[in-house]
C-alpha positions in Angstrom: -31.7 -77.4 9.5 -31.8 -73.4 11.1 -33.8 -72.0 13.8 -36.0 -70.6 10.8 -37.1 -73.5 9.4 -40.8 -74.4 9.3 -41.6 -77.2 11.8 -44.1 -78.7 9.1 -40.7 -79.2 6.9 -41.7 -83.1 6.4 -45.5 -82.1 5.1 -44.0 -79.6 2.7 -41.4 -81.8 1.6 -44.2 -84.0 0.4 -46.0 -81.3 -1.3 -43.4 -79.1 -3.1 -40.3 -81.2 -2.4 -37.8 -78.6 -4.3 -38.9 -75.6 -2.1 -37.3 -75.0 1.2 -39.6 -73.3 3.9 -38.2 -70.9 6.9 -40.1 -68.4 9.2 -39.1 -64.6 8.5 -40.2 -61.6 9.5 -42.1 -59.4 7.1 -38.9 -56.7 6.8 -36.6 -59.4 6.3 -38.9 -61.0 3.2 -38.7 -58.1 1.6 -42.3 -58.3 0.1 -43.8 -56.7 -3.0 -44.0 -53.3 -2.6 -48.2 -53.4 -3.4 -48.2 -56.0 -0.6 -47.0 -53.6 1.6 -49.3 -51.0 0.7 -52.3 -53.4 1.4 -50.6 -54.5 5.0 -50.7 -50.5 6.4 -49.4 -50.2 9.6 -48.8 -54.0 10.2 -45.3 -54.6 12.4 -42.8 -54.9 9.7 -40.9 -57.0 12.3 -43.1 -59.4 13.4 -42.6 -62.9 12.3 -45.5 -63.7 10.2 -44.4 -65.2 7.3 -43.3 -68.8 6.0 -41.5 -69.0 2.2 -39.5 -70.0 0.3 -38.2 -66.5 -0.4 -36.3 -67.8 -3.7 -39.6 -68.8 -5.6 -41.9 -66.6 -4.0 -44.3 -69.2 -2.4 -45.9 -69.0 1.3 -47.1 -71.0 3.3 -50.6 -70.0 4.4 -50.9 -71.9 7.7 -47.9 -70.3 9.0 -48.2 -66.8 7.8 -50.2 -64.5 9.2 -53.7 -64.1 7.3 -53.5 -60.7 6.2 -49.8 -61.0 4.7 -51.4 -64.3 3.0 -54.1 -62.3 1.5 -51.7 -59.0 0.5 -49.7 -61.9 -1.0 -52.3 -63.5 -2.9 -52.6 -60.4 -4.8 -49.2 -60.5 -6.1 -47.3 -62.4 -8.0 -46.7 -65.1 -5.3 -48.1 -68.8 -4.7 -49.7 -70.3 -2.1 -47.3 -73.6 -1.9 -50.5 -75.9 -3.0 -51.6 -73.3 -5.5 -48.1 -73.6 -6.8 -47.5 -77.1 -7.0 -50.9 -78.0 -9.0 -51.3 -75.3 -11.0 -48.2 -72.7 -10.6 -45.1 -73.7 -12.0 -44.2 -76.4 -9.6 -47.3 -78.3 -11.0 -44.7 -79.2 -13.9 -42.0 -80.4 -11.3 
């Protein structure tokens, strides 16, 4: 387990046990570019968001609530969205 990863790790596990979630900073996710639009001036290196950058799914209670709502506008997940009716509902 890294510095990065999520401290809720066991909760998540439960809900989506295939994703693994770690704490980046918004530069280092490298987020849709019309999420970035919608964020403006936000700090591109403050650490505000919690993935798992592979399948594009956050985790809302640890990201920061404007990059959740840029996000939700894209073609990312919320991780409960994604595992009852994304494609991890299937999993």
């Amino acid at each position: 387990m890294s510095s990065r990863t999520c401290p809720d790790w066991p909760e998540l596990t439960e809900i989506a046990p295939d994703l693994q979630f770690k704490h980046y900073t918004v530069a280092e996710a490298r987020l849709p570019a019309d999420s970035l639009v919608q964020l403006g001036d936000f700090p591109m290196g403050a650490v505000a968001i919690c993935a798992d950058l592979d399948k594009n799914v956050f985790y809302a209670t640890h990201t920061d609530p404007q990059v959740a709502e840029a996000l939700r506008e894209t073609h990312w997940y919320e991780v409960r969205e994604w595992s009852s009716t994304g494609p991890g509902a299937s999993a």
